[in-house]
C-alpha positions as CSV (number, residue, x, y, z in Angstrom):
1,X,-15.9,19.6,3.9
2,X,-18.4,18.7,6.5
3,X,-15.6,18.9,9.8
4,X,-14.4,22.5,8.3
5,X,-16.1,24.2,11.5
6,X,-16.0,21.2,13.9
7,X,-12.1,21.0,13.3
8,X,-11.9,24.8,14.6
9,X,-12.4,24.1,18.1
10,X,-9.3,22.1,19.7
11,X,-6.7,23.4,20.6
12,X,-3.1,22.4,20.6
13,X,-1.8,18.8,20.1
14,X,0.9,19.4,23.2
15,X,-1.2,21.6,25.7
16,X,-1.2,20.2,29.7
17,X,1.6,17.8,29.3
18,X,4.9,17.8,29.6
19,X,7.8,15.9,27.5
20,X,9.9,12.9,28.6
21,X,12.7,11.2,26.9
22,X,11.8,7.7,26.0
23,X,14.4,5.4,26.3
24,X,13.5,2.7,23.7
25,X,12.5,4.8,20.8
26,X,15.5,7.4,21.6
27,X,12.9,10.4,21.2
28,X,11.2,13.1,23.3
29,X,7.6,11.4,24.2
30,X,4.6,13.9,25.1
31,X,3.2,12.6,28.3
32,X,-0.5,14.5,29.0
33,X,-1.2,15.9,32.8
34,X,-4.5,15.6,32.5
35,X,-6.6,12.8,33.9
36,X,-7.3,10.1,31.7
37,X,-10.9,10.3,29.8
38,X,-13.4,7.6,30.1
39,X,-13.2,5.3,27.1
40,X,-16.3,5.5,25.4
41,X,-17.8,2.9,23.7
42,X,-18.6,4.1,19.9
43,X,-20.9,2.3,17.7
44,X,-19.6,0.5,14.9
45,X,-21.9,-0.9,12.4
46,X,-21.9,-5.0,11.9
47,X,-22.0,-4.9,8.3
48,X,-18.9,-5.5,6.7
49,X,-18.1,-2.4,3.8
50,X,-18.4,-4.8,0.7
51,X,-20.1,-1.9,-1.4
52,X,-18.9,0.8,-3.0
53,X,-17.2,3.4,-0.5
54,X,-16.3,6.5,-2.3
55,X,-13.1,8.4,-1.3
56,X,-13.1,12.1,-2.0
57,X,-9.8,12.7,-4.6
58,X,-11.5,16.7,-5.5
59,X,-10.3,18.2,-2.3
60,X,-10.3,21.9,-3.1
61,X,-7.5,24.7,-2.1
62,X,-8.7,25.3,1.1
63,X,-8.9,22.4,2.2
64,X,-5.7,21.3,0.9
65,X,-4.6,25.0,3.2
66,X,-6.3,23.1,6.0
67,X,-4.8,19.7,5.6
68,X,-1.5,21.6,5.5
69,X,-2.1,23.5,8.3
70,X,-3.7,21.0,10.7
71,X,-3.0,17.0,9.2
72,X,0.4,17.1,7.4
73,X,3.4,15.3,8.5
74,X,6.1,18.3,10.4
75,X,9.5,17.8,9.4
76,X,11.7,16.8,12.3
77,X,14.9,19.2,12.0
78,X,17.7,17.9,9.7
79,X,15.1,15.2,8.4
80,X,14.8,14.8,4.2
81,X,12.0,16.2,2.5
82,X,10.6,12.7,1.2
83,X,7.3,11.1,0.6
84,X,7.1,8.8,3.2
85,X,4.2,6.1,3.7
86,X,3.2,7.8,6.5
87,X,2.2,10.9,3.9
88,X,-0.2,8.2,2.3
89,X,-1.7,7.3,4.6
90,X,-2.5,10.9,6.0
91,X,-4.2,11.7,2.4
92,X,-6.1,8.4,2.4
93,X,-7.6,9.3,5.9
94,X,-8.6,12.2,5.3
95,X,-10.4,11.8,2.3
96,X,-11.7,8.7,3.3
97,X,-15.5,8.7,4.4
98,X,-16.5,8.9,8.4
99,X,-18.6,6.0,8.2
100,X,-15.9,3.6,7.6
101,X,-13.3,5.6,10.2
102,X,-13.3,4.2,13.7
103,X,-10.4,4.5,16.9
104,X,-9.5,1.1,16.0
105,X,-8.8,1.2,12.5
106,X,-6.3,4.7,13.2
107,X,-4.7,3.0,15.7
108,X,-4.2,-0.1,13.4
109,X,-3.0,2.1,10.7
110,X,-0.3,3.4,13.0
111,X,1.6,0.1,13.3
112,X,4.8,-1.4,12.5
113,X,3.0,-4.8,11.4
114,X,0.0,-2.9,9.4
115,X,2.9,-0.2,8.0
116,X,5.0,-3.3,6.4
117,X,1.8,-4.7,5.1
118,X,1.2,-1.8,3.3
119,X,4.8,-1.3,1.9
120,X,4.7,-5.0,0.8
121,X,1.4,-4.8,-0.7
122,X,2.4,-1.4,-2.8
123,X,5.8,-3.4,-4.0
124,X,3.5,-6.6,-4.9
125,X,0.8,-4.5,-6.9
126,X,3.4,-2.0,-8.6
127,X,5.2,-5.3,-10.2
128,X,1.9,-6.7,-10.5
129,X,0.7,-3.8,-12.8
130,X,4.2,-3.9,-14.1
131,X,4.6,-7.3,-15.9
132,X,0.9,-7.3,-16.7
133,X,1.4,-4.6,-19.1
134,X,4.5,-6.4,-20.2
135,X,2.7,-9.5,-20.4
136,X,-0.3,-8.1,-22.8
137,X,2.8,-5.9,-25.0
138,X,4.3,-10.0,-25.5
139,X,1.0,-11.7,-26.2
140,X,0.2,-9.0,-28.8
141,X,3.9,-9.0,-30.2
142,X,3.0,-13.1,-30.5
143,X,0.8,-12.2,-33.4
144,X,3.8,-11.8,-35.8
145,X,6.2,-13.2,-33.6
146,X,7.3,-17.1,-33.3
147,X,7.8,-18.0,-29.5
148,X,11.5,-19.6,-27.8
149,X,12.1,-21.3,-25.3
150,X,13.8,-18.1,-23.8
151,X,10.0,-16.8,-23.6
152,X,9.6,-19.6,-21.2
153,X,12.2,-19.1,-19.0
154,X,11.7,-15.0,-18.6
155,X,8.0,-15.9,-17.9
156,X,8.9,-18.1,-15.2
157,X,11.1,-15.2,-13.6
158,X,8.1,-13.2,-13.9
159,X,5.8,-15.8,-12.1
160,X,8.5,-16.3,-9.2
161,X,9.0,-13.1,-8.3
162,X,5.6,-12.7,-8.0
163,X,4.9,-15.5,-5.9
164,X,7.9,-14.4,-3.7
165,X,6.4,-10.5,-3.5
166,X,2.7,-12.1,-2.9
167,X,4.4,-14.1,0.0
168,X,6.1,-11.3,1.3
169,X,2.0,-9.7,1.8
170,X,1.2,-13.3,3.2
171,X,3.6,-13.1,6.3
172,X,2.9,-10.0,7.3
173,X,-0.9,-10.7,7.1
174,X,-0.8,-14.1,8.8
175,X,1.0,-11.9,11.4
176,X,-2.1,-9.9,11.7
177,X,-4.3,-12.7,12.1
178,X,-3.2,-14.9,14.9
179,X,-2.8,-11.4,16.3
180,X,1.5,-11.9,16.7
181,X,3.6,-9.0,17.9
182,X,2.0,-5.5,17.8
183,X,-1.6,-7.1,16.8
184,X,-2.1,-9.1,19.9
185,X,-4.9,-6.4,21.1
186,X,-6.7,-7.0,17.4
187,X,-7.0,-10.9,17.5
188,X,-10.8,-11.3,17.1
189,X,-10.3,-13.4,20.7
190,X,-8.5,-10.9,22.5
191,X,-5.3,-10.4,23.4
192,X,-5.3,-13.7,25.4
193,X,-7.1,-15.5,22.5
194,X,-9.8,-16.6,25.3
195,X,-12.9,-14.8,24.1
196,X,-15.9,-15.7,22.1
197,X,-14.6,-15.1,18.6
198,X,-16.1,-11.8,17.8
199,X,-16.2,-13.0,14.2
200,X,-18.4,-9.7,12.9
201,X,-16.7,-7.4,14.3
202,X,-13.4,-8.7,12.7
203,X,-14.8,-8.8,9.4
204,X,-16.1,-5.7,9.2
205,X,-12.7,-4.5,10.7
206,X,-10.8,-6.4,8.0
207,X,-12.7,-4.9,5.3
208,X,-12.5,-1.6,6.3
209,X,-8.5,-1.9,6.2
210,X,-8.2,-3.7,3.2
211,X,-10.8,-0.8,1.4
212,X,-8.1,1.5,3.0
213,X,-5.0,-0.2,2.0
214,X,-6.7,-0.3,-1.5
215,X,-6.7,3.7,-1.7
216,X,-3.4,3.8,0.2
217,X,-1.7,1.7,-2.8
218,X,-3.7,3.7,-5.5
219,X,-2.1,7.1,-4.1
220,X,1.3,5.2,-4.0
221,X,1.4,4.2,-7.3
222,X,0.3,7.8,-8.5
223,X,-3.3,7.5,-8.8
224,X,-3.2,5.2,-11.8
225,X,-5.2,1.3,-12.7
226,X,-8.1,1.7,-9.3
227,X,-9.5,-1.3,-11.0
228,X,-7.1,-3.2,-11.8
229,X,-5.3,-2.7,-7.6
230,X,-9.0,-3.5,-6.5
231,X,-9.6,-6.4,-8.4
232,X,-5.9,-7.8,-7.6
233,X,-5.9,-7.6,-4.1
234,X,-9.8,-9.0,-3.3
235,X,-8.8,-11.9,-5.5
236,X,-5.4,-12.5,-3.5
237,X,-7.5,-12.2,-0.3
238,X,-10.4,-13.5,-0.7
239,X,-10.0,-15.6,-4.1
240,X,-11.7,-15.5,-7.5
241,X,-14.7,-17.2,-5.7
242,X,-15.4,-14.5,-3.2
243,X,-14.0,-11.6,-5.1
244,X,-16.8,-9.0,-4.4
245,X,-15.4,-6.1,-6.8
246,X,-15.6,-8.6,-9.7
247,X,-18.8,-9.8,-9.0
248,X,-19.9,-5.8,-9.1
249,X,-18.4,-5.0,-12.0
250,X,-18.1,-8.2,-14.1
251,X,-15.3,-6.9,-16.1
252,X,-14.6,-11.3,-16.5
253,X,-10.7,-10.3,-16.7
254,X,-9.5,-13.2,-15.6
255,X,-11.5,-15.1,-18.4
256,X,-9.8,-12.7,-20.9
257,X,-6.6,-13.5,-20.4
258,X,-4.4,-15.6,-22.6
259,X,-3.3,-19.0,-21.1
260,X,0.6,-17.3,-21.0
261,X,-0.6,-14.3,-18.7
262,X,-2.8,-16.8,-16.2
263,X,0.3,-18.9,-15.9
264,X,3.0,-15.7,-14.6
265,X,0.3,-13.2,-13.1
266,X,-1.8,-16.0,-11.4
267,X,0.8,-18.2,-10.3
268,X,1.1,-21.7,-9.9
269,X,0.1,-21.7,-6.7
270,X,-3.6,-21.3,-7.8
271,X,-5.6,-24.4,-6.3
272,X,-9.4,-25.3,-7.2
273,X,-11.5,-26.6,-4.3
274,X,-14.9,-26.8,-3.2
275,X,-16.0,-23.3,-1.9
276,X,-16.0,-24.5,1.9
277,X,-12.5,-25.6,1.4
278,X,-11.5,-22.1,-0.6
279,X,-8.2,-20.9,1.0
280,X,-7.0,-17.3,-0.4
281,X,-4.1,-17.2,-2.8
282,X,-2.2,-15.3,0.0
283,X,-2.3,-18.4,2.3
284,X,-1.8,-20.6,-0.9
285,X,1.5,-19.3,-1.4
286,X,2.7,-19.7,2.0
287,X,1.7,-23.8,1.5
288,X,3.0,-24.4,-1.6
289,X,5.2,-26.8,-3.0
290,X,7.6,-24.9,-4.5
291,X,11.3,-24.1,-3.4
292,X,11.3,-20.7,-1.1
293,X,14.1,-19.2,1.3
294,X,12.9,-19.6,4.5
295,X,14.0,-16.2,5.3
296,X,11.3,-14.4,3.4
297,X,9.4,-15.2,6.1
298,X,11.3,-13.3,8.4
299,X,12.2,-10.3,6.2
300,X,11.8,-6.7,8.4
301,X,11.7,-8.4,11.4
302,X,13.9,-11.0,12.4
303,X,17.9,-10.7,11.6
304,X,18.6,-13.1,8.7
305,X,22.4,-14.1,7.9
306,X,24.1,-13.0,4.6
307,X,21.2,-11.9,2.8
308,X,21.4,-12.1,-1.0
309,X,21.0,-8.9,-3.2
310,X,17.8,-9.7,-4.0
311,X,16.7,-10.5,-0.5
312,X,18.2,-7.3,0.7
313,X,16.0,-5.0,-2.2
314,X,12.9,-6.9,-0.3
315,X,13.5,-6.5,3.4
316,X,14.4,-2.2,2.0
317,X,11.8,-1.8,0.3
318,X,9.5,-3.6,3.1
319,X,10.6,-1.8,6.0
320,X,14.2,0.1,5.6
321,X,13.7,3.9,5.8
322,X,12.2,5.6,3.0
323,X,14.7,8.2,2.7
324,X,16.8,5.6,1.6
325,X,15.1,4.1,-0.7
326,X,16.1,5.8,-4.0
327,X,20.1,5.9,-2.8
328,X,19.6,1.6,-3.1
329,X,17.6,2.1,-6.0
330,X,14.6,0.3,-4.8
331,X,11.5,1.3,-6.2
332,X,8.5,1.7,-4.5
333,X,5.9,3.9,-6.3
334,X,6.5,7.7,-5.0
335,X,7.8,6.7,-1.7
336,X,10.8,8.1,-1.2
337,X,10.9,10.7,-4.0
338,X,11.0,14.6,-3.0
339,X,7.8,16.3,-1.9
340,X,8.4,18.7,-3.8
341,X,7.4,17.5,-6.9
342,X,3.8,16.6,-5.8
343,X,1.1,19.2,-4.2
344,X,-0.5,18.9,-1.3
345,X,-2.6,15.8,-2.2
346,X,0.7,14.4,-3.5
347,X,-0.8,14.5,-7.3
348,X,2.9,15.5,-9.5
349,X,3.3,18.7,-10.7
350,X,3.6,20.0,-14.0
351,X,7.7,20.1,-15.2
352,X,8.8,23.4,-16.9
353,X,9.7,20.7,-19.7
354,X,6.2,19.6,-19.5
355,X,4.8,23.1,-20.2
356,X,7.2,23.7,-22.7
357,X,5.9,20.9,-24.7
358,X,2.7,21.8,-24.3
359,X,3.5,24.8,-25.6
360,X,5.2,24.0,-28.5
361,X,3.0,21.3,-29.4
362,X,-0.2,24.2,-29.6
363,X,2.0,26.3,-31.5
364,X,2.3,23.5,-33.8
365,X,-0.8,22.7,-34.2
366,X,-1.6,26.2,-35.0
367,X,0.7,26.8,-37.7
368,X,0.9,23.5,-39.6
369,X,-2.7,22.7,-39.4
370,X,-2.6,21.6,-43.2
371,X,-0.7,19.1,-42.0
372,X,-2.9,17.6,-39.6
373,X,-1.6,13.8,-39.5
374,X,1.8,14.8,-39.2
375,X,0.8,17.3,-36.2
376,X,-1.3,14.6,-34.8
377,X,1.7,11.8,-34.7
378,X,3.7,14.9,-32.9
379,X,1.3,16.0,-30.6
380,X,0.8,11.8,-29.6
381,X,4.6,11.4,-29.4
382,X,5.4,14.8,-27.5
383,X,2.6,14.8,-25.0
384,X,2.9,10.7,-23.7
385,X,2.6,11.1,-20.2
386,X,5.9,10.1,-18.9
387,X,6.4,7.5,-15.8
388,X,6.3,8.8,-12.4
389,X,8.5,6.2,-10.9
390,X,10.9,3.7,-12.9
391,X,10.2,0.3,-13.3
392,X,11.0,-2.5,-10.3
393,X,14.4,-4.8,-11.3
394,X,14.3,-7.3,-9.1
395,X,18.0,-9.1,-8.5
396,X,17.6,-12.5,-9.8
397,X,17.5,-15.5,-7.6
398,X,21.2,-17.7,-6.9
399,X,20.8,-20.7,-8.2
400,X,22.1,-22.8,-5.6
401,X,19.3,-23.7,-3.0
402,X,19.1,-22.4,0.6
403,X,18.8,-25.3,3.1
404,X,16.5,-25.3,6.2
405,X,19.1,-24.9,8.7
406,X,18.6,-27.1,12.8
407,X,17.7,-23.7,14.2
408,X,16.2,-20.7,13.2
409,X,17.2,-17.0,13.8
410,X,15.5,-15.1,16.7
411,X,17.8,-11.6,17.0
412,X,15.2,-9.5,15.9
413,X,15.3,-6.2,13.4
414,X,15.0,-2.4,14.9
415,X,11.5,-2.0,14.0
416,X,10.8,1.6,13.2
417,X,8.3,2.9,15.2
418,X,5.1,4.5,13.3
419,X,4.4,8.3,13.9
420,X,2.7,8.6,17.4
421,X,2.1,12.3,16.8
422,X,-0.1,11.9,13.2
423,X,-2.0,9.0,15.3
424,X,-3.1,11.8,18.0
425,X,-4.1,13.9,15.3
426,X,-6.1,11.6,13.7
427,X,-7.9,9.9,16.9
428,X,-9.1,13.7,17.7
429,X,-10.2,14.8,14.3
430,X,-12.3,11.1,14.4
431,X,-13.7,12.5,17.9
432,X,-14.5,15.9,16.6
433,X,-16.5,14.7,13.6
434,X,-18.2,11.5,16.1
435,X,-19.0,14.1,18.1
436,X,-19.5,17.6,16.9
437,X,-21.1,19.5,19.7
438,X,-19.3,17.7,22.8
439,X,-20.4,15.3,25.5
């Protein structure tokens, strides 16, 4: 890698400082003694990333040593040994190219607003891929099958909950843009919201995360369907019109599904307009005209009254504590399953069963090779890739309808606090490879 020598020279993360206990996060804080630096001003190109940008996923062992060594999350005595989004993100940094890295973007990363975005986003493309794949196994299963009317109403489960998992992206992006809570300081109008709009420099911010939140969800879900994650969230951001990877790659996948699929993966919140008056599917579900619990909107981060089961497996998976996450049985790619079972670069490793097969299945192949279409239909069956992760069950909606009630809740959620400690890590690696040879 090109920082391997540039890397070398820092030296400790907690060197002239001293530790205080912080009152609101309950946690010893390192607090430097040394004079605050002059904040440089660092050059960030105009042009929003709507290319190609290539992440590196052939990271070899010493680097993976180094990335150990240097970048890896430290377990806190007593804590689990779980993936945790934070792990993610770490990989997706650090394979990710300079030239779309910037101070900013780090220190958006490592927030509680961006960190439920992400977690939301990974639940709404996981079920996404999910019922797509169930979707095309029913439309092909239609071929010799007759359809019921039970078809009809498991489809329109399928197209609610993803409307309700889309939505549950659109609050915590709307968050983001009117700059609410933690993203005050990013509102393209400052903090205040009394500045020129610095309209550029927000898009090319915005692309830049959503490219990262792409590879983020792709490592989630264990490296599998780029395309598919990539072309799913530009068209829920930025809509069919505007979607730039499908205008790249003209894969027309939209075009080839059957009427049944557009209706549950596109939703019926899907509306046609003139391109000036395009809104996003993201902002289309939050207006649309369909009955939703007004506490979705608040899930993570303000206390909601008797939440339903399936209201509860949302607000976990959003924002509870990953270590949790498989005790509840919430699903949320590898997040929350034992490190491990994944190397450094959280790829899965091989299972002794796994080998075995292998194994057995060469053997087999050697022996019987007469038999070749028999060994062929064993070596297909006995060397399927198995799942990584189970499949999302979301608990089913009550029938009986939530009313608005006069007021709303305002006790808000303990918002866990993102890891301060991989942020400083990050931000000087950045100013390392900005600035190899110093000042």
């Amino acid at each position: 890698m090109a920082d391997d020598d540039d890397e070398g020279g820092f030296g400790g993360l907690y060197e002239d400082g001293h530790w205080v206990w912080d009152e609101k996060t309950e946690a010893l804080v390192f607090v430097s003694d040394l004079p605050p630096k002059p904040v440089e001003a660092i050059h960030i190109p105009i042009k929003a990333p709507t290319g190609t940008v290539e992440f590196r996923d052939d990271v070899d062992l010493i680097e993976q040593i180094r990335f150990r060594r240097r970048y890896q999350r430290k377990l806190k005595s007593g804590q689990p040994d779980i993936i945790t989004i934070q792990d993610v993100k770490d990989i997706a940094i650090y394979t990710a190219p300079v030239s779309i890295l910037s101070p900013v973007l780090i220190n958006m990363l490592h927030l509680p607003t961006t960190e439920r975005f992400i977690r939301a986003l990974t639940f709404c493309c996981q079920y996404y891929l999910q019922i797509a794949d169930e979707m095309a196994n029913r439309i092909i299963e239609l071929e010799t099958k007759v359809r019921t009317p039970q078809c009809e109403i498991l489809e329109s489960e399928f197209r609610d909950n993803l409307s309700d998992l889309r939505l549950l992206v659109a609050k915590e992006y709307s968050a983001m843009l009117i700059g609410g809570g933690d993203m005050k300081k990013f509102h393209h109008m400052g903090p205040q919201k009394k500045r020129r709009s610095l309209s550029d420099k927000d898009a090319r911010l915005i692309e830049t995360l959503l490219r990262m939140c792409v590879q983020i969800v792709w490592l989630a879900l264990g490296r599998k369907s780029f395309n598919q994650i990539e072309l799913e969230v530009n068209r829920v951001f930025k809509s069919e019109i505007f979607n730039a990877v499908e205008h790249n790659l003209h894969t027309g996948y939209i075009n080839k599904m059957s009427r049944e699929e557009r209706a549950v993966l596109l939703g019926r919140c899907v509306r046609h307009d003139k391109k000036l008056n395009t809104c996003s599917p993201l902002m289309n579900e939050v207006f649309c005209h369909r009955e939703i619990d007004y506490r979705l909107m608040g899930l993570g981060v303000i206390k909601c009254p008797q939440l339903t089961p399936r209201l509860h497996y949302m607000k976990e998976a959003v924002s509870g504590p990953e270590e949790r996450l498989r005790e509840l049985g919430i699903v949320l790619g590898i997040i929350g399953m034992h490190r491990s079972s994944f190397d450094t670069m959280l790829k899965p490793l091989p299972t002794a069963s796994e080998g075995k097969s292998k194994a057995s299945v060469s053997s087999r192949s050697q022996s019987h090779a007469s038999k070749s279409s028999v060994s062929s239909t064993m070596r297909k069956s006995q060397t399927t890739a198995q799942k990584i992760y189970p499949d999302i069950v979301l608990p089913r909606k009550e029938s009986r309808i939530i009313s608005v009630p006069p007021s709303f809740p305002d006790d808000p959620e303990h918002i866990r606090p993102c890891s301060e400690t991989q942020r400083r890590k990050w931000q000087t690696r950045l100013a390392k490879l900005l600035h190899p040879y110093g000042r």
